[in-house]
PyMOL Python script that loads the backbone (N, CA, C, O; Angstrom):
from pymol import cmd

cmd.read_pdbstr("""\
ATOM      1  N   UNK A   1     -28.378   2.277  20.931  1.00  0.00           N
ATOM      2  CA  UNK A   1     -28.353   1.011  20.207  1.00  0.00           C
ATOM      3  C   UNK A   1     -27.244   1.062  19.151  1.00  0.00           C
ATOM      4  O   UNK A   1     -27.137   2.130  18.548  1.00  0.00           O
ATOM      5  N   UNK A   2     -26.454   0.128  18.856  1.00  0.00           N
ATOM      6  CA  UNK A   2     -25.215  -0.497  18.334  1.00  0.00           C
ATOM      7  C   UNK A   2     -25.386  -0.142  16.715  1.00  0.00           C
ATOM      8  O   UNK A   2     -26.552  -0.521  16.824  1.00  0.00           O
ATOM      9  N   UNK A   3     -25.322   0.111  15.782  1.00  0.00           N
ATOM     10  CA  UNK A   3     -25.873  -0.046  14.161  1.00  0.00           C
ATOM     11  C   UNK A   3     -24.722  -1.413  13.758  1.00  0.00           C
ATOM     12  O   UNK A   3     -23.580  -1.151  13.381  1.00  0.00           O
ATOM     13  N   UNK A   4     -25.059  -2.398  13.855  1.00  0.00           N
ATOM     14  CA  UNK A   4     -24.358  -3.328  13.508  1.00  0.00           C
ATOM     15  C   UNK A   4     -24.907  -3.776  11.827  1.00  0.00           C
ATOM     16  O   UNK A   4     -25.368  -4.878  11.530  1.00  0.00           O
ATOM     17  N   UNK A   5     -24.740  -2.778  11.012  1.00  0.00           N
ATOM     18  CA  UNK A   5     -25.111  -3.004   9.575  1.00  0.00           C
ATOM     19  C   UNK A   5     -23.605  -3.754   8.832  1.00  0.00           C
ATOM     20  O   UNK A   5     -23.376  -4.669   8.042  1.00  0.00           O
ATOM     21  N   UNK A   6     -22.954  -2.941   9.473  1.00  0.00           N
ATOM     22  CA  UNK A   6     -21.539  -3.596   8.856  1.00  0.00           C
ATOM     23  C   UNK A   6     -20.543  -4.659   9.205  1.00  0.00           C
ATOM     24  O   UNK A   6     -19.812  -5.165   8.353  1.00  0.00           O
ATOM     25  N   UNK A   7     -20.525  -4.978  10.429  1.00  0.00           N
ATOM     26  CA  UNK A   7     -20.154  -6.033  10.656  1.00  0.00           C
ATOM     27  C   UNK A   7     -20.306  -7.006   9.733  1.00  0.00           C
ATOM     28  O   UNK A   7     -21.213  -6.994   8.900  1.00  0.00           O
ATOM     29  N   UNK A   8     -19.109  -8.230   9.863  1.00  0.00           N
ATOM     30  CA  UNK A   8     -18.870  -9.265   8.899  1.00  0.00           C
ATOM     31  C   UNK A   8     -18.999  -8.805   7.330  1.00  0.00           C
ATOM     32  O   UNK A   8     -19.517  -9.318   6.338  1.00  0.00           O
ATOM     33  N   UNK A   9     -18.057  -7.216   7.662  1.00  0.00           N
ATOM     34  CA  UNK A   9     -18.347  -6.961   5.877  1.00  0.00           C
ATOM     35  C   UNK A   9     -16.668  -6.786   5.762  1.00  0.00           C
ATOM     36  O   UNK A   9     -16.040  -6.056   6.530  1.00  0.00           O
ATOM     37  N   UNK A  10     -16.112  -7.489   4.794  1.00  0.00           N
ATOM     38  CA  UNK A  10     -14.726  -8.126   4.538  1.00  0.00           C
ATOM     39  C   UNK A  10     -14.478  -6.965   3.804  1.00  0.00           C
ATOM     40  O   UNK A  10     -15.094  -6.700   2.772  1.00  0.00           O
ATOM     41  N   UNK A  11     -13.115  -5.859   4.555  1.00  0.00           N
ATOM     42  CA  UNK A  11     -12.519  -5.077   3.277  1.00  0.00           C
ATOM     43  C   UNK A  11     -11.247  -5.498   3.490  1.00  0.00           C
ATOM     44  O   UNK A  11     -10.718  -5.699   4.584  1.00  0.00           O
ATOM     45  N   UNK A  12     -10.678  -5.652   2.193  1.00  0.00           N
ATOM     46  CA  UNK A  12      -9.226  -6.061   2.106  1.00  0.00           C
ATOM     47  C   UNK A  12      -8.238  -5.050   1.970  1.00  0.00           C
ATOM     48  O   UNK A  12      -8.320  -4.357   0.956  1.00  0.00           O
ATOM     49  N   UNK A  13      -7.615  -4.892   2.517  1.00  0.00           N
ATOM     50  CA  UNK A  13      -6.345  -3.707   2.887  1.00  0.00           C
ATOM     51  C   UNK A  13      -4.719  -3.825   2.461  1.00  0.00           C
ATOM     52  O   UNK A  13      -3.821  -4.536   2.912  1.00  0.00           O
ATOM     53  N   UNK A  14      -4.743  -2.614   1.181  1.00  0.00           N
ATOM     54  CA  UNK A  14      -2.997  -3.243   0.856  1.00  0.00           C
ATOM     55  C   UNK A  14      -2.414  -2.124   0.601  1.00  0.00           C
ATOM     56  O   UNK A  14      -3.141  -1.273   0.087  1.00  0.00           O
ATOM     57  N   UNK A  15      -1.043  -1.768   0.844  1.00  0.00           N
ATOM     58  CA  UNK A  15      -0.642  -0.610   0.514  1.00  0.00           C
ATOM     59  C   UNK A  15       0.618  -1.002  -0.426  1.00  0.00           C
ATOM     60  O   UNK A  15       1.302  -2.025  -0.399  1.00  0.00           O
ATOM     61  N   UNK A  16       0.722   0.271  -1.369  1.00  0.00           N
ATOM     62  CA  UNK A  16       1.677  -0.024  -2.611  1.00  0.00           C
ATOM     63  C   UNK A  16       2.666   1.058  -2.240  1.00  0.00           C
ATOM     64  O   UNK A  16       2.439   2.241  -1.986  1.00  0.00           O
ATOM     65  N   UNK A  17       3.763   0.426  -2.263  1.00  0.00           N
ATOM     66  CA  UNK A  17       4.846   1.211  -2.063  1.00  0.00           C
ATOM     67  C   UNK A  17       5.672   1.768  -3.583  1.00  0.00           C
ATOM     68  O   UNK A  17       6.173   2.874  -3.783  1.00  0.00           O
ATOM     69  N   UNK A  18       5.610   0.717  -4.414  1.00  0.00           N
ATOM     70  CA  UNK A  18       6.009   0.961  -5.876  1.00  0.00           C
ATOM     71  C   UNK A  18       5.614  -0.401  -6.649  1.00  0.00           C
ATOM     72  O   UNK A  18       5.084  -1.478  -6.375  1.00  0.00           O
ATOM     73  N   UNK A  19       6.149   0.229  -7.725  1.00  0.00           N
ATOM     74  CA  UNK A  19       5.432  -1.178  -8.949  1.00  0.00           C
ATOM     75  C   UNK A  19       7.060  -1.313  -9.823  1.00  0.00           C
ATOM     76  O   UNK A  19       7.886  -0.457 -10.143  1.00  0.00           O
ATOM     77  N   UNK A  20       7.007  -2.929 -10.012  1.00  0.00           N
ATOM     78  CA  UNK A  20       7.868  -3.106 -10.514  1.00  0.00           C
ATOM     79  C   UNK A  20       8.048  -3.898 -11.564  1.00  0.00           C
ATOM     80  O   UNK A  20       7.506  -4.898 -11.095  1.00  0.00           O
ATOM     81  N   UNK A  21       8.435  -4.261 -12.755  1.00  0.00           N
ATOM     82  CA  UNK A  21       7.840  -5.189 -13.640  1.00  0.00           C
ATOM     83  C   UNK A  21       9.380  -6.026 -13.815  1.00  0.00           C
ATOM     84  O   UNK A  21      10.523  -5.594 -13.664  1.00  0.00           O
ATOM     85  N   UNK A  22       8.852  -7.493 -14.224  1.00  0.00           N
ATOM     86  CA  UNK A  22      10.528  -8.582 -14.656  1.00  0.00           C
ATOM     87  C   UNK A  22       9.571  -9.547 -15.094  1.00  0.00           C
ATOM     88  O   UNK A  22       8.365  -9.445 -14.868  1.00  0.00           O
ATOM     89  N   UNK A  23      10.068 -10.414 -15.675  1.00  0.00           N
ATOM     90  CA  UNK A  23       9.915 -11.966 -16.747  1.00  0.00           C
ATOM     91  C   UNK A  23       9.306 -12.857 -15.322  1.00  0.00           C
ATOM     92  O   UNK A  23      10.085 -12.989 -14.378  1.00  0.00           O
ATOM     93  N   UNK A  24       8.147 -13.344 -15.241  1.00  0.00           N
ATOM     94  CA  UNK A  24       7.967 -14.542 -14.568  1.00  0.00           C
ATOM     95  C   UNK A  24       9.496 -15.437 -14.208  1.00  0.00           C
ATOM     96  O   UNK A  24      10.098 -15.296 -13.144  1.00  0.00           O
ATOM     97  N   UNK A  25       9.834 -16.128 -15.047  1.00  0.00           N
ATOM     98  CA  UNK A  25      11.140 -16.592 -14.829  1.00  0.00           C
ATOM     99  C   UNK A  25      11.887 -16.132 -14.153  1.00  0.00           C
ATOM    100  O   UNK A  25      12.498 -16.804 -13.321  1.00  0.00           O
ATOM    101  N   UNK A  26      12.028 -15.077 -14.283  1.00  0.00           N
ATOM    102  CA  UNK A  26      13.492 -14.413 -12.870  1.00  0.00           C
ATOM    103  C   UNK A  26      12.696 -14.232 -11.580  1.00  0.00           C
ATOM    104  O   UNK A  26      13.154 -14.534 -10.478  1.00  0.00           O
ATOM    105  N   UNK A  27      11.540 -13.749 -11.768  1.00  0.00           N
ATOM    106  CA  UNK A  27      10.295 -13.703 -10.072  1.00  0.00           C
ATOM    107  C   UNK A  27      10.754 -15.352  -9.533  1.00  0.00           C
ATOM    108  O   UNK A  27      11.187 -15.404  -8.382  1.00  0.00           O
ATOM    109  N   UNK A  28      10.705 -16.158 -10.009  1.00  0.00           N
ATOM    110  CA  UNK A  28      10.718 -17.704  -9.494  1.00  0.00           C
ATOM    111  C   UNK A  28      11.896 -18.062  -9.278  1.00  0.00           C
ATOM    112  O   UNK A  28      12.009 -19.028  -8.524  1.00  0.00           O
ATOM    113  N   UNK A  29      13.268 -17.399  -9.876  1.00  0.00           N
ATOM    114  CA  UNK A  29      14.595 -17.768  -9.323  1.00  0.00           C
ATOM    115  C   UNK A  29      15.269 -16.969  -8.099  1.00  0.00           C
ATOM    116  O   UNK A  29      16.337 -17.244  -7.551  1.00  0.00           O
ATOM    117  N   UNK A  30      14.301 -15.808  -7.775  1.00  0.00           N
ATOM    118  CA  UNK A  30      14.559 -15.545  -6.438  1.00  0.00           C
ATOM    119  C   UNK A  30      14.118 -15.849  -5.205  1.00  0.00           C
ATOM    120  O   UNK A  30      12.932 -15.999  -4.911  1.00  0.00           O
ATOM    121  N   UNK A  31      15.245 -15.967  -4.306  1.00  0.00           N
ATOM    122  CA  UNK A  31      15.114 -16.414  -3.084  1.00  0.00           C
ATOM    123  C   UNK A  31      14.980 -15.678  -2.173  1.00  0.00           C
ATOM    124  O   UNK A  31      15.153 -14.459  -2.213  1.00  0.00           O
ATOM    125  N   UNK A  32      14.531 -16.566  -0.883  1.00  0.00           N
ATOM    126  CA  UNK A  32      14.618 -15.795   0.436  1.00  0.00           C
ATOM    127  C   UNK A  32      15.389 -14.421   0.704  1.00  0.00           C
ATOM    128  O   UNK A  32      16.589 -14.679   0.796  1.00  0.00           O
ATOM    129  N   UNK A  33      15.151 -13.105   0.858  1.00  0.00           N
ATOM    130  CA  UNK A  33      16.234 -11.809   0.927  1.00  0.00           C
ATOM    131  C   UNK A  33      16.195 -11.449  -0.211  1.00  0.00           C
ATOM    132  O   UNK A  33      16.622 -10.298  -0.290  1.00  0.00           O
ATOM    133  N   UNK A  34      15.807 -11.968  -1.430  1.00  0.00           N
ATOM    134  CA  UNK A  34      15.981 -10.967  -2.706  1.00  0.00           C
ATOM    135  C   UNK A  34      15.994  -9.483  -2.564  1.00  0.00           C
ATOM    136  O   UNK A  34      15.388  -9.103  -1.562  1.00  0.00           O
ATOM    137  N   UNK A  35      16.587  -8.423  -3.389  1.00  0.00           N
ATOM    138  CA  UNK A  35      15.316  -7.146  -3.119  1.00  0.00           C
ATOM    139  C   UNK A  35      15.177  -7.020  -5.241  1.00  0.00           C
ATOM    140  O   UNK A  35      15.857  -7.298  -6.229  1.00  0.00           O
ATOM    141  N   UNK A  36      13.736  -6.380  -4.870  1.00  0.00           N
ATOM    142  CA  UNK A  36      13.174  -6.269  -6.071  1.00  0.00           C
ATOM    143  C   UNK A  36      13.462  -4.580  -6.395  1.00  0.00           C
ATOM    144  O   UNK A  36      13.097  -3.903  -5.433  1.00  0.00           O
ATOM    145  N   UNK A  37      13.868  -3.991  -7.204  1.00  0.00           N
ATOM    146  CA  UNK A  37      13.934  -2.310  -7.249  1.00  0.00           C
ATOM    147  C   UNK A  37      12.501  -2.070  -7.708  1.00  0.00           C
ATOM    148  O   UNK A  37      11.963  -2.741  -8.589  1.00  0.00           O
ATOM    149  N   UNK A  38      11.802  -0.865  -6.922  1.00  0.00           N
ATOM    150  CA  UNK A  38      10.961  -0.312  -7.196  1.00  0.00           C
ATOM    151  C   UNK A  38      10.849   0.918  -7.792  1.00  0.00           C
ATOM    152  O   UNK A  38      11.602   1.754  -7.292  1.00  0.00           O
ATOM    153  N   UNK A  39       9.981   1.414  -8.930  1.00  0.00           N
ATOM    154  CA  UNK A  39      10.090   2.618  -9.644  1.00  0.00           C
ATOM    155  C   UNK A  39       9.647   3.607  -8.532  1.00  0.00           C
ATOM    156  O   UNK A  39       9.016   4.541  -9.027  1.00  0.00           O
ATOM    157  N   UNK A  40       9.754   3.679  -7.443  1.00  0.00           N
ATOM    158  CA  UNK A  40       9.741   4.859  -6.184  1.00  0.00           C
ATOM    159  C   UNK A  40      10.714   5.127  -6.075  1.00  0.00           C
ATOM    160  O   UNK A  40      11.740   4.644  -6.555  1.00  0.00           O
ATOM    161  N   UNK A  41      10.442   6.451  -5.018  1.00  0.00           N
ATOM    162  CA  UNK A  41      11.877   6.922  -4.085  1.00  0.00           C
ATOM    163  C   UNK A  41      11.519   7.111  -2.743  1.00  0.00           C
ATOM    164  O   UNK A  41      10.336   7.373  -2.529  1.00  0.00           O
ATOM    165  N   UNK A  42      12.244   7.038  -1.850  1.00  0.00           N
ATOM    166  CA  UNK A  42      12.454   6.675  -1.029  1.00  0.00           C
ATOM    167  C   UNK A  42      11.253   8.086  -0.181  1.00  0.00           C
ATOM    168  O   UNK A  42      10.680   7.899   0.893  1.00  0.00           O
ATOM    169  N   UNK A  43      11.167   9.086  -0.821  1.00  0.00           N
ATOM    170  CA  UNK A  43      10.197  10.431  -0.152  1.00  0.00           C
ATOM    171  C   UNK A  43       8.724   9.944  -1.081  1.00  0.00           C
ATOM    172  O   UNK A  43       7.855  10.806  -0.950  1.00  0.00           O
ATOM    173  N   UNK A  44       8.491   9.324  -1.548  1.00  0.00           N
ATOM    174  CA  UNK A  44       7.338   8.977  -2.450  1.00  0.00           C
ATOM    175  C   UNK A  44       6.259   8.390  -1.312  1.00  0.00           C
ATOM    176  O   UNK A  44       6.483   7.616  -0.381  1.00  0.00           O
ATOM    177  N   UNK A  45       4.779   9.152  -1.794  1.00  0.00           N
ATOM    178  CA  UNK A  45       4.036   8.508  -0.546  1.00  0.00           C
ATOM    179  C   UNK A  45       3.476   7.115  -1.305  1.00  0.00           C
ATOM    180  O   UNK A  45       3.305   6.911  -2.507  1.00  0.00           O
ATOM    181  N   UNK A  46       3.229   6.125  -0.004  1.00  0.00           N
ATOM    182  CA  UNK A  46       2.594   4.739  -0.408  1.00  0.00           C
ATOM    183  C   UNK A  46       1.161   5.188  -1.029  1.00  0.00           C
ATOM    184  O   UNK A  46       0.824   6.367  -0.916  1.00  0.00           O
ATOM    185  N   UNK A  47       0.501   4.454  -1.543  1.00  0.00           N
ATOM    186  CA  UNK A  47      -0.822   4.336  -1.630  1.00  0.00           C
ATOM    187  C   UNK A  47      -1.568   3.354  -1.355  1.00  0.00           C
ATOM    188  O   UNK A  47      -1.498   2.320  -2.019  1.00  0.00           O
ATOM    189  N   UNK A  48      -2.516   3.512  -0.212  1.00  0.00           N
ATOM    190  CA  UNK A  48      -3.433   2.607   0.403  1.00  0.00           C
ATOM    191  C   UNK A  48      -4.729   2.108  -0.512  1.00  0.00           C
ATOM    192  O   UNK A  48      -5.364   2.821  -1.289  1.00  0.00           O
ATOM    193  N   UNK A  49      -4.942   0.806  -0.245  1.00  0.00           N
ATOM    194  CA  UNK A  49      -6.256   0.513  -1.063  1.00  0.00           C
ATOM    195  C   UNK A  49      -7.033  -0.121  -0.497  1.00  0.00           C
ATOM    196  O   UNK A  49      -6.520  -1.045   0.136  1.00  0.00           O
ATOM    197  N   UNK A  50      -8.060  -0.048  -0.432  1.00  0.00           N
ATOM    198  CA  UNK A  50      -8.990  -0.984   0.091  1.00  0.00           C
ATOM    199  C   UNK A  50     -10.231  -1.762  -1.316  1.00  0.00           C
ATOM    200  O   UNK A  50     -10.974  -1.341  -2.202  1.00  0.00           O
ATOM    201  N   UNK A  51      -9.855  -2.891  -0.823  1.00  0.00           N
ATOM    202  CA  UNK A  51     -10.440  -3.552  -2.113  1.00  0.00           C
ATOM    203  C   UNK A  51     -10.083  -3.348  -3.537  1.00  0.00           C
ATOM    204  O   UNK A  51     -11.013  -3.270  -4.339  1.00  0.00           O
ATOM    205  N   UNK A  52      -8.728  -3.240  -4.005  1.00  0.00           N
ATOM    206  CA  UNK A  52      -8.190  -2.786  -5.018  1.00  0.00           C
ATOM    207  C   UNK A  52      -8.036  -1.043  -5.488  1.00  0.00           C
ATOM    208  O   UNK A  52      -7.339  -0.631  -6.415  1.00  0.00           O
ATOM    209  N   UNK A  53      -8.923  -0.175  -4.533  1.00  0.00           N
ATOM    210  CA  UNK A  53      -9.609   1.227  -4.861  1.00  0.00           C
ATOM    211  C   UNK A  53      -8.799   2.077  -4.272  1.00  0.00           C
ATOM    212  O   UNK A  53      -8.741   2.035  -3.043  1.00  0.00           O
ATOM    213  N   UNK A  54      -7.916   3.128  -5.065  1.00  0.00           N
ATOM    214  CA  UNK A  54      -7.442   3.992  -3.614  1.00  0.00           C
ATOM    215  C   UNK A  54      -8.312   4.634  -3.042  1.00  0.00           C
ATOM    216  O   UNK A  54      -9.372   4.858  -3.627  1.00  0.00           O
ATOM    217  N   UNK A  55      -8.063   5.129  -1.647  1.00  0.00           N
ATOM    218  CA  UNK A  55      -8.422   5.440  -1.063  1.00  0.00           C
ATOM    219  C   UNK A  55      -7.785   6.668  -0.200  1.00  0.00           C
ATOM    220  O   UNK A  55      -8.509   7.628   0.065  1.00  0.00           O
ATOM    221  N   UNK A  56      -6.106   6.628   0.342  1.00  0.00           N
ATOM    222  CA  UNK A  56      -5.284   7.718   1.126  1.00  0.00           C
ATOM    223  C   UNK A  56      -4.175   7.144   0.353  1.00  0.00           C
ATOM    224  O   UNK A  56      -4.071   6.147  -0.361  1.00  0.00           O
ATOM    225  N   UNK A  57      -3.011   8.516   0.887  1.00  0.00           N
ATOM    226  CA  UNK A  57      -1.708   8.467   0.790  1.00  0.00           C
ATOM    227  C   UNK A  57      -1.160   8.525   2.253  1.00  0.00           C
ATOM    228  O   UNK A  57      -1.563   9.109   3.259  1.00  0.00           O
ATOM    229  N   UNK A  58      -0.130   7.734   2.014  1.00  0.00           N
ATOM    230  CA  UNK A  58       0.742   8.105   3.482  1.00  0.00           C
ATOM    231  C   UNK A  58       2.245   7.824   3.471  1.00  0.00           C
ATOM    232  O   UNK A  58       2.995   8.124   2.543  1.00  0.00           O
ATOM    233  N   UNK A  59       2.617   7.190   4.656  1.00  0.00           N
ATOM    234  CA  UNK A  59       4.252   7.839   4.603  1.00  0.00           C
ATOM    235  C   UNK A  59       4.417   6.250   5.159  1.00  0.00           C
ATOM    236  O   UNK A  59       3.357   5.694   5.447  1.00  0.00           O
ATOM    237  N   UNK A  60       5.449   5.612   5.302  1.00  0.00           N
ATOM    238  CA  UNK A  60       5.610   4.412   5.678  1.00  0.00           C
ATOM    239  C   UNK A  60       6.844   5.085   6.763  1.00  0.00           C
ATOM    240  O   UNK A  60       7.877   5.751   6.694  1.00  0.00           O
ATOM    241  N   UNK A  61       5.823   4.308   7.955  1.00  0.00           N
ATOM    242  CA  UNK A  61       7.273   4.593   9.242  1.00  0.00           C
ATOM    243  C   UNK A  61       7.043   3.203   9.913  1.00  0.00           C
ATOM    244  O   UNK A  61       6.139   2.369   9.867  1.00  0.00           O
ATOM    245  N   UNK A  62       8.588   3.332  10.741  1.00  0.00           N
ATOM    246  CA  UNK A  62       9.111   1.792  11.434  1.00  0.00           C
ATOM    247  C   UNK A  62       9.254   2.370  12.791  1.00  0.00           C
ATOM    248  O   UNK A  62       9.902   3.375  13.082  1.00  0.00           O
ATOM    249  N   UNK A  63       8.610   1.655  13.537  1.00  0.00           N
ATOM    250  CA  UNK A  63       8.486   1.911  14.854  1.00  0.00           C
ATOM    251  C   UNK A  63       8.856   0.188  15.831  1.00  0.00           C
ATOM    252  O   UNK A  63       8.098  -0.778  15.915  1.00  0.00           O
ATOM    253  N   UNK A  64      10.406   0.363  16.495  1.00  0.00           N
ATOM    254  CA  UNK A  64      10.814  -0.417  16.747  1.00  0.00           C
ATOM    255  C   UNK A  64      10.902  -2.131  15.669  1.00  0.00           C
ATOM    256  O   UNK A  64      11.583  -2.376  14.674  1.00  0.00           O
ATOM    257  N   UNK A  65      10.259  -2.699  16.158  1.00  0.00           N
ATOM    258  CA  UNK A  65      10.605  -3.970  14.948  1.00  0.00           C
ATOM    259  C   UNK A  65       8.720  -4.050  13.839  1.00  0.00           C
ATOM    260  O   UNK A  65       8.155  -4.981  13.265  1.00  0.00           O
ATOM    261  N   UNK A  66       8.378  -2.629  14.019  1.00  0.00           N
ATOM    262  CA  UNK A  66       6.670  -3.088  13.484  1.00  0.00           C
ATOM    263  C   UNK A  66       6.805  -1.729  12.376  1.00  0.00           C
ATOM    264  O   UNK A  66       7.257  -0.653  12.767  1.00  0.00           O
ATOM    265  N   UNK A  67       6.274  -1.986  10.731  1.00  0.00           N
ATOM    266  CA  UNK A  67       6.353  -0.988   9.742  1.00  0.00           C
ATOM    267  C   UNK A  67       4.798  -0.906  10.186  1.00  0.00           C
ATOM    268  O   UNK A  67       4.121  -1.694  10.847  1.00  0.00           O
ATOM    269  N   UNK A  68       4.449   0.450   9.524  1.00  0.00           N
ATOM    270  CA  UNK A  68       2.974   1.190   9.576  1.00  0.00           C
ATOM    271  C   UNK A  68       3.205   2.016   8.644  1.00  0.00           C
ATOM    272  O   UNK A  68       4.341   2.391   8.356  1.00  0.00           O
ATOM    273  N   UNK A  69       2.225   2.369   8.104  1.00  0.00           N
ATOM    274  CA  UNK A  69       1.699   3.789   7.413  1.00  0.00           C
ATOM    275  C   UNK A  69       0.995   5.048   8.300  1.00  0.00           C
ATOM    276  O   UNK A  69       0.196   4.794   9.200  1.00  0.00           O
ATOM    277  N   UNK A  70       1.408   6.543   7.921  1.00  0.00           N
ATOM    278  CA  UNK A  70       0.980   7.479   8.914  1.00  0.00           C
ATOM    279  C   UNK A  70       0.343   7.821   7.464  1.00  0.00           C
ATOM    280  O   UNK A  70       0.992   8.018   6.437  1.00  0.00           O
ATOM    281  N   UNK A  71      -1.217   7.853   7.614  1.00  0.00           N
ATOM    282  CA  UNK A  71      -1.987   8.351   6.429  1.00  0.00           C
ATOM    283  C   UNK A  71      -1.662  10.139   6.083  1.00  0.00           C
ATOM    284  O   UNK A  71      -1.919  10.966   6.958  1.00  0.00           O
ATOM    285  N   UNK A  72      -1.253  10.443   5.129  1.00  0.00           N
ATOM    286  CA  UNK A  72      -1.019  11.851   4.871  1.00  0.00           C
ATOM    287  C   UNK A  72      -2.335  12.903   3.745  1.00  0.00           C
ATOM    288  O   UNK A  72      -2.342  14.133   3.682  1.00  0.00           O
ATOM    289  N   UNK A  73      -2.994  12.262   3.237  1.00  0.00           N
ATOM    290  CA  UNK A  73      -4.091  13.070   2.900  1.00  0.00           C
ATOM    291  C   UNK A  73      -5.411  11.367   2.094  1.00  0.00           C
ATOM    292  O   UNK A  73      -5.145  10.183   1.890  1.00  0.00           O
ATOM    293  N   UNK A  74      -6.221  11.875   1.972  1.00  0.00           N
ATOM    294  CA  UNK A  74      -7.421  11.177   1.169  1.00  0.00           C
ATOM    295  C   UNK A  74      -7.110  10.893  -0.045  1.00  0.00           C
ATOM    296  O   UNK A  74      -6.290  11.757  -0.356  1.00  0.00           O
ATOM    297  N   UNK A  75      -7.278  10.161  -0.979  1.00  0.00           N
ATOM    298  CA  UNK A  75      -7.723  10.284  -2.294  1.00  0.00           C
ATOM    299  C   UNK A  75      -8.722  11.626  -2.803  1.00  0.00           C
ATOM    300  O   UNK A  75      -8.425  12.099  -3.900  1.00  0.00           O
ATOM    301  N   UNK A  76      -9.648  12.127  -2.211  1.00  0.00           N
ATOM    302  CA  UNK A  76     -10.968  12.853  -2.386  1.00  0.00           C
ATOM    303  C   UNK A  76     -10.513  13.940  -2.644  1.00  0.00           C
ATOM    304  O   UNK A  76     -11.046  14.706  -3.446  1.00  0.00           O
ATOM    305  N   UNK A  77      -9.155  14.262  -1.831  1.00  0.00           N
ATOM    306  CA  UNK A  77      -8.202  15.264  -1.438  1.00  0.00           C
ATOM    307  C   UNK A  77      -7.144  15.815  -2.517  1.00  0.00           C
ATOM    308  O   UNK A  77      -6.634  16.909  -2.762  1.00  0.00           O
ATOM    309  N   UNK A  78      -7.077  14.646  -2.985  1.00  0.00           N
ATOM    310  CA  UNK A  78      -6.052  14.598  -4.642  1.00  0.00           C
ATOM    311  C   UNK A  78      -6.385  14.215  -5.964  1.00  0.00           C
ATOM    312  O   UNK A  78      -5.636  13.979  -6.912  1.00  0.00           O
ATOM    313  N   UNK A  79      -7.843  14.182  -5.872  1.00  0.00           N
ATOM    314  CA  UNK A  79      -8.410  13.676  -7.280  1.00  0.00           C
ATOM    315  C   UNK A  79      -8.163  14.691  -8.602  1.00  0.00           C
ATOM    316  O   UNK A  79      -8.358  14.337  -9.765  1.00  0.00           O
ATOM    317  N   UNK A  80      -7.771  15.809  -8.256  1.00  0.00           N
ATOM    318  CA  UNK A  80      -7.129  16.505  -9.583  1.00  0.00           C
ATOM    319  C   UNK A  80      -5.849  16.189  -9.836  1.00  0.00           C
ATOM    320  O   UNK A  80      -5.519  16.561 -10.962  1.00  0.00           O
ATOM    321  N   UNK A  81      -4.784  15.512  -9.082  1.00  0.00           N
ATOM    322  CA  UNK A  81      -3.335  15.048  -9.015  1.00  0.00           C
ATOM    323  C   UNK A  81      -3.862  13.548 -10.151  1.00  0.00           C
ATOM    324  O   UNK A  81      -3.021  13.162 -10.963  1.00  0.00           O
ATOM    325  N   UNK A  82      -5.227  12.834 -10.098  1.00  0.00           N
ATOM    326  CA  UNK A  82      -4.902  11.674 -10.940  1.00  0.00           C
ATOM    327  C   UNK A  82      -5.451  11.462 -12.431  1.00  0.00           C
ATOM    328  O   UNK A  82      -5.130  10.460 -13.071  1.00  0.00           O
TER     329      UNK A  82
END
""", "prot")
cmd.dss("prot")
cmd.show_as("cartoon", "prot")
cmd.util.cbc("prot")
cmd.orient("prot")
């Protein structure tokens, strides 16, 4: 038998590549193609969240025309790193 406890339970999924801060005003005068600089580098792992919470680290790879994340360890895994 199936445990269908979780179904229709909404987690929202976002991964942060870097954080970047500017004036409202200049966010609204850019256009289509902007790029924004991020306080990352380019070997820096993303961090995944689910529902605002981390959760893993991983690596951002491009596979033909589609980006993904290859998860590289847990949060649970690095909780003395935060």
């Amino acid at each position: 038998m199936e445990d269908k406890a979780i179904e229709g339970v909404d987690v929202e999924i976002s991964v942060v590549l870097g954080k970047a801060v500017m004036p409202i005003h200049q966010l609204l005068k850019m256009g289509r193609g902007a790029v924004i600089e991020l306080d990352a580098n380019a070997n820096d792992d993303a961090v995944v969240l689910a529902n605002n919470q981390p959760i893993a680290y991983g690596e951002i790879i491009i596979v033909d025309d589609n980006i993904g994340v290859s998860i590289t360890d847990n949060v649970k895994n690095n909780q003395q790193d935060m």
